[in-house]
C-alpha positions, 0 to 999 in steps of 0.5 A: 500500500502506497503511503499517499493513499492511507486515509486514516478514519477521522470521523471518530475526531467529531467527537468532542471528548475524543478531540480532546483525548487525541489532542491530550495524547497529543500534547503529551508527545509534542510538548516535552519535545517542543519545549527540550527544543525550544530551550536548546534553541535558546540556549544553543542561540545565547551561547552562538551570539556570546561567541561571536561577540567575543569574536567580533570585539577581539577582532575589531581589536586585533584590526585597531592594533594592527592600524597603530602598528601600520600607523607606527611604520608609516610615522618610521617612513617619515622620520626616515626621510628627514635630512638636510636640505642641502643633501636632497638630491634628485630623486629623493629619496635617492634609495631605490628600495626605499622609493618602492617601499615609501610609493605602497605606503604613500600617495605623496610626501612633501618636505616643507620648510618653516615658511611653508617652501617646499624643499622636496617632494615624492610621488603625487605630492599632496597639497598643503592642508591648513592645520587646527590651533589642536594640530599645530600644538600637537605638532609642536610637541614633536609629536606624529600628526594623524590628520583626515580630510575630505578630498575631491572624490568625498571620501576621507584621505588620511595624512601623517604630519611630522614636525623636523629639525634640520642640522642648520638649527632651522625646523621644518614639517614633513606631510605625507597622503597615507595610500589607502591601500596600505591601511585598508585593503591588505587581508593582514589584519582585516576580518576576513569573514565579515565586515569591517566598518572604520570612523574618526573622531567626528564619525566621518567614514574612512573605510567602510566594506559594506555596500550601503553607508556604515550603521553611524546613529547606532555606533553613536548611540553605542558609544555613549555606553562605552568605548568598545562592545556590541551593536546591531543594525540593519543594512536593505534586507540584511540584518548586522551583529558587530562589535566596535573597539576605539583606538586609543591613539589621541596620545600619539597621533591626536586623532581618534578611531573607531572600527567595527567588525560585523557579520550578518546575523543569518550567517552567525546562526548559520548551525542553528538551521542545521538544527531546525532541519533536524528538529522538524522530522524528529518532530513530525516522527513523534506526532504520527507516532503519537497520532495513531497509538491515540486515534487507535485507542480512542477510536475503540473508547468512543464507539458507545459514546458515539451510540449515546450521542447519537441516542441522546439528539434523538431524544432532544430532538422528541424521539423518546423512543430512541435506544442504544444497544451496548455489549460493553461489560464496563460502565459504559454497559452500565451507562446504556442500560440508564439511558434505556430506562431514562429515555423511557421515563422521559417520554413519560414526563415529557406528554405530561409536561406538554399538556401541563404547559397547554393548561398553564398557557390557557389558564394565563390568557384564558379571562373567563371563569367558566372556560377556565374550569372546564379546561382544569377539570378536562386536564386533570381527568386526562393526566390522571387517567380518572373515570369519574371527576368533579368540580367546584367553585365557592364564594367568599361565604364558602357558598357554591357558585359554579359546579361541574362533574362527569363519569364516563362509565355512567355517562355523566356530565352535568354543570350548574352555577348559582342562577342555574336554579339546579339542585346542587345536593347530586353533585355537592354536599351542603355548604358546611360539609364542603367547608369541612372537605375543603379545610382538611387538605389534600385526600388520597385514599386507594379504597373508600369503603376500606375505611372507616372515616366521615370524609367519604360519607357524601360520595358513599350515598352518591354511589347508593342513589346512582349505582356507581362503585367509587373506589379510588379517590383523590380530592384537592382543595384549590388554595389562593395566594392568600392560602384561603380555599375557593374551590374543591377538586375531586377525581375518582376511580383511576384507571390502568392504562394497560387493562383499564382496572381500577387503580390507586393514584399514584404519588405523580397523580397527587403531584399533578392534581394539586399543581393543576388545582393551584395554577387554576386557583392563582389563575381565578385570583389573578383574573379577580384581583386584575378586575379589582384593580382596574375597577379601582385604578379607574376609579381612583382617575374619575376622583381625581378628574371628579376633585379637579372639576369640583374644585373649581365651581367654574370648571365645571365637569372639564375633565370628563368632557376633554376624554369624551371629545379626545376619543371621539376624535381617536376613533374617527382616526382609526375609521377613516382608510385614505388620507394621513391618517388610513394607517393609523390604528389603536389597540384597546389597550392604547384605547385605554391608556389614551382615555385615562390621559385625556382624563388625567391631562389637568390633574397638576391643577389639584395644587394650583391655588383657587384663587387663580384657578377662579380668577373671574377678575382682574383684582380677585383672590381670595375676594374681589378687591374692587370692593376695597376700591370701591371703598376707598372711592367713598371715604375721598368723596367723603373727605372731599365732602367734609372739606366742602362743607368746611369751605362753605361753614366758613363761608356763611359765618364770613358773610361771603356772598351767596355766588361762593355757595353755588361755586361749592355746589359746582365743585362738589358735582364735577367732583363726583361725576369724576369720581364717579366714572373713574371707578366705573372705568377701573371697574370695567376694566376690571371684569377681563371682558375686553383687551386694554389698549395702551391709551387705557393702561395709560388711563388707569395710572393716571387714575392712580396718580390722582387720587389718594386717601387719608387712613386712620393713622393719618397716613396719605395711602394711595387709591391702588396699591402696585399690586392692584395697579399690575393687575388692572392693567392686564391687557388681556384677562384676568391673570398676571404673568406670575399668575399665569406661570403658576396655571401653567405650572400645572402641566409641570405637575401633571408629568411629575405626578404620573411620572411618580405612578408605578404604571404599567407597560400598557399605560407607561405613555400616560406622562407623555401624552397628558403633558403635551397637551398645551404644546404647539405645532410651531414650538411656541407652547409650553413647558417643553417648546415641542414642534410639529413630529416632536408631539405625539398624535395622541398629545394633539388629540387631546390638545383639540379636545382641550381647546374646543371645550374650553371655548364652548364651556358655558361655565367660564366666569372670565370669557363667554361661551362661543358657538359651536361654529365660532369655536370651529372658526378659531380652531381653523385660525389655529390651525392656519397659523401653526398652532394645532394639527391641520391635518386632526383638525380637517378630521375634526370638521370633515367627520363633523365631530364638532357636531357629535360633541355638542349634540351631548354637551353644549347648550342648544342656544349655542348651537349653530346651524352648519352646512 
């Protein structure tokens, strides 16, 4: 067999348990591998980097001493030269020898004289170089110069300088351009497998091997750590370990070298390849190795479990009939066996869990009580394989309201509630024995006639007038969640499922009895306590709608007539099928919440005080204050009276002719008539019934200017007080700025009271669509300045509502009522400019809902005839 052909069998491995046996297996061959490896490479990778820095750093360092010991020969060259002018003959040198030794180390040497004349000269003769302040000192010490300067090509020449002596007492300087040969490029002392890379003092280049420019950041930054060690760079695709190692000649020459001998990285670890090569087929040996000894082994193991999966998805897909056949003589054997039976009982449990959960989601949606009853009393009858069954549900004085009962051997079924009129002796017993039956508990009793107890009286004698043999029994009180009894439930004579003889009910029957009995008595509470507690939420909404009318005498009944008029509108909008509104549609229960809104829309107004909410006149709060006014009015013209009279005693006791007197009389007369009319304007204007223009408010200061009053304490008051004067002159009704804010604050009210309620999921928008019903379309309304899509439909609804009743109510003491058709002509001039829905209020008049409202709540002399 051809090893590209072996397909080992791997569908074993879709086994969870069995991937992670394989991988353990595994795991225990490749990691003491890997990891043996991996520390080897480590340390193998250490101990190659180690020797080679040593490598590298000893070899920069026999390289630097080799260029001092070349630096050395070249300064012996020099010195070797010197000689005294008048004994240069050409050629000079004249040795021949030395003519061919000084051309391999020098390009060009010149003698020169202290005046910087040339005496003589060798090979390319090198051009005059200006010398630094350091240089020339270091060369006036009698020290050899080592000097780079940049020459024409851009690379750095080398120069060796010499300070001489001649035999006449004169001094001179020998200069000599170093061959680059001669340093650089003989393999006596340059690495000779890698690189060498060499700089000055001021990190100028003077020999570099490599292609590309020398690593000269990476040096810098080295040698800030010390004169001689190790760096790395990178140079194109090539990776560069070094070593560097100053040359030490600033004593001797001043200048300062740095040389650096490298070596690719990929060449230094250069054995550890042979290592991986060795390590991957040692590595993929051991796998294989590992993988088949464990897909062997785990292929054997994983045959039942592979069976008990299989048998298990078929039971959780509902096929309770799935079974496994294991010949295993371990515990796999074992654990077969347990599924068996398992899979058994689960098909069991699982029919009575489904009709279990069939009854708990009937009883959850299921509000009608008789419907609910009839499904518990089929369902326990069926679970519990009971012949015969009965029923019955009390009233609060343990009285029966609704009974059922069937037998299926007699053929039985009866039912009967409290105005049936039937007799409820053939199915229950009296009101006192039930309170008996239902008090003592849960019953299960194998054979009635096998003991001697009271409990089974009543069945007994009904067995004796209709010729049943009651035998097995099971009766279960239905308690409440307030443990309190309301009903009783009884089956009896069980039958074998196998055979259909009577039987005793099992524990599970018991079980399942009282859990039935239990959810129908929560279901019965619960659907009697939601009733309560809508009744009352209901009821709770009308009071506070009642208290917010009644506290007012001029309201009238505002928040009853607002829901009526907000859901005539609703319901036109859900009926129309074309135009914006022929998608629009509302649940019952948004049905509700939007009428609980409407009627709940001014409930902040409980805290608005009533003298602002009855605020008829300008001037009223707890009383009118024209009358104090008016009073004030009386005591000047009193005073001005009295004066008159003084002024005319005066004038009869003087002898002061009778023209005086009819003067008095003409005083007192304009006087009055002033008076008169002044209080009659302030009066007017104090009722609220017309706008006051400028000119009137105008008027009524100067009424106020004009007049003042003596008080008791001799004190000069004037005719109005600020306050009053602020408020005769309202341009329009009867309510300050102040005061108008407080009424308005009632909105403010309203969002935090029912935002305060516990409300439920179905009635969570109350907040949002009672607050905005003083909200405009252009957002100039209040308190959020809401516009147009911003305020909910519901909102707008109840915002028409809201406007339309308070322009025909007839029980306003501050405005008259309008006309059904006035107020739908101030309603269009809302609508034009901005302030409602155009659209709600073309439904409003195209449904002619104006006249449905008024038909049931405005006054027939206020109805208009419309086209």
């Amino acid at each position: 067999m051809r090893l590209g052909k072996f397909r080992p069998d791997r569908a074993f491995l879709r086994n969870k348990v069995a991937r992670q046996i394989f991988l353990m297996f595994v795991l225990c061959a490749l990691v003491p591998l890997a990891a043996m490896t991996v520390i080897s490479y480590v340390r193998v990778s250490r101990q190659l980097n180690r020797q080679t820095d040593e490598r590298l750093r000893e070899a920069s360092k026999s390289s630097g001493m080799n260029i001092i010991e070349r630096l050395s020969s070249l300064e012996s060259s020099l010195d070797s030269l010197v000689v005294d002018p008048s004994d240069i003959k050409e050629p000079w040198p004249a040795n021949r020898k030395m003519r061919n030794r000084l051309s391999q180390r020098y390009r060009g040497i010149l003698l020169l004289s202290a005046a910087g004349e040339t005496i003589a000269e060798f090979g390319t003769a090198p051009a005059p170089i200006d010398f630094s302040a350091d240089e020339i000192r270091h060369l006036s010490d009698g020290k050899p110069l080592v000097a780079t300067r940049e020459n024409r090509e851009g690379s750095c020449a080398v120069f060796m300088a010499k300070m001489c002596e001649f035999a006449d007492s004169s001094r001179g300087m020998i200069l000599g351009e170093v061959h680059p040969a001669y340093l650089w490029e003989s393999n006596s002392f340059l690495y000779s497998t890698g690189e060498i890379f060499i700089v000055n003092n001021s990190m100028k280049v003077l020999y570099s091997s490599l292609p590309e420019q020398g690593p000269l950041g990476e040096l810098a930054e080295a040698l800030k750590k010390g004169p001689s060690g190790r760096l790395e760079w990178s140079s194109g695709k090539d990776r560069f370990i070094g070593g560097y190692w100053t040359i030490f000649m600033r004593a001797i020459f001043l200048d300062t070298w740095v040389i650096v001998q490298s070596e690719k990285r990929d060449a230094v670890l250069e054995p550890m390849s042979s290592f991986q090569k060795t390590f991957m087929p040692i590595a993929l040996l051991m796998f294989w190795v590992a993988a088949l000894l464990s897909s062997t082994f785990i292929r054997r193991r994983m045959k039942p479990i592979e069976q008990l999966r299989e048998a298990t998805q078929q039971v959780a897909a509902k096929n309770f009939k799935a079974r496994v056949t294991l010949n295993n003589k371990d515990e796999f054997g074992e654990l077969g066996n347990a599924f068996n039976q398992m899979a058994q009982s689960l098909g069991s449990y699982f029919d009575t869990i489904q009709t279990v959960n069939r009854i708990g989601k009937s009883l959850s949606a299921e509000e009608d009580q008789t419907k609910l009853l009839e499904t518990i009393f089929q369902e326990t009858r069926s679970l519990t394989n009971a012949d015969g069954a009965s029923l019955c549900l009390v009233s609060e004085t343990n009285h029966p309201v609704l009974g059922l009962m069937q037998i299926d051997s007699l053929g039985i079924l009866t039912k009967s509630d409290s105005t049936s009129g039937n007799d409820w002796s053939a199915i229950f017993p009296e009101s006192s024995d039930l309170t008996a039956l239902m008090n003592c508990g849960t019953v299960c009793c194998p054979d009635i006639y096998s003991v001697d107890s009271g409990l089974f009286n009543f069945q007994r004698e009904f067995d004796r007038k209709t010729g049943y043999r009651t035998r097995s029994l099971l009766r279960v009180p239905m308690i409440d969640h307030e443990g309190k009894s309301i009903g009783l439930l009884r089956l009896f004579n069980a039958r074998d499922p196998e055979d259909g003889s009577v039987v005793a009910f099992s524990d599970e029957d018991v079980r399942l009895a009282e859990s039935l009995a239990s959810q129908a008595a929560v279901a019965l509470s619960k659907n009697r306590l939601m009733a309560e507690l809508i009744s009352l939420f209901e009821g709770l909404t009308e009071l506070i709608a009642t208290a917010v009318d009644a506290k007012s005498p001029h309201t009238g009944d505002h928040c009853k007539r607002v829901p009526a008029l907000t859901m005539m509108i609703a319901e036109a909008a859900c009926r129309v099928t074309e135009g914006p509104f022929k998608d629009f549609n509302l649940t019952p229960e948004e049905r509700y919440e939007l009428r609980i809104a409407a009627m709940l829309h001014d409930c902040g107004k409980v805290a608005t005080p009533v003298h602002i909410v009855d605020k008829s006149t300008k001037l009223q709060t707890i009383h009118d204050r024209i009358e104090l006014i008016d009073a004030r009015f009386e005591i000047i013209l009193r005073d001005k009276l009295i004066s008159l009279y003084r002024e005319r005693l005066n004038t009869l006791s003087s002898g002061t002719e009778r023209s005086q007197n009819q003067h008095i009389d003409v005083e007192w007369d304009r006087y009055l008539r002033q008076v008169q009319n002044d209080f009659e304007f302030l009066k007017e204007c104090n009722s609220g019934r017309n706008r006051l223009t400028a000119a009137d408010q105008r008027c009524i200061q100067e009424i106020a200017r004009r007049y003042s009053w003596i008080h008791r304490s001799e004190k000069q008051m004037p005719i109005l007080t600020a306050d009053e004067l602020e408020n005769l002159t309202i341009p329009e009704g009867t309510l300050t700025g102040c005061e108008r804010a407080i009424v308005n604050e009632h909105v403010n009210l309203t969002i935090k009271m029912l935002q305060s309620l516990p409300l439920p999921k179905k009635l969570r928008n109350l907040p949002a669509y009672a607050g905005v019903h003083h909200e405009r379309m252009d957002g100039k309304g209040y308190p959020f300045g809401l516009r147009g899509e911003q305020i909910s439909i519901q909102g707008r609804m109840i915002s028409i509502a809201d406007v339309f009743e308070a322009l025909t109510a007839a029980d306003r003491p501050y405005k008259r009522a309008r006309s059904v058709m006035e107020a739908v002509e101030i309603l269009r001039s809302m609508k034009d400019s901005g302030q409602i829905d155009p659209d709600l209020f073309d439904l409003f008049v195209r449904e002619k809902l104006y006249l449905q409202y008024a038909a049931r709540f405005v006054d027939s002399l206020l109805m208009e005839k419309s086209g």
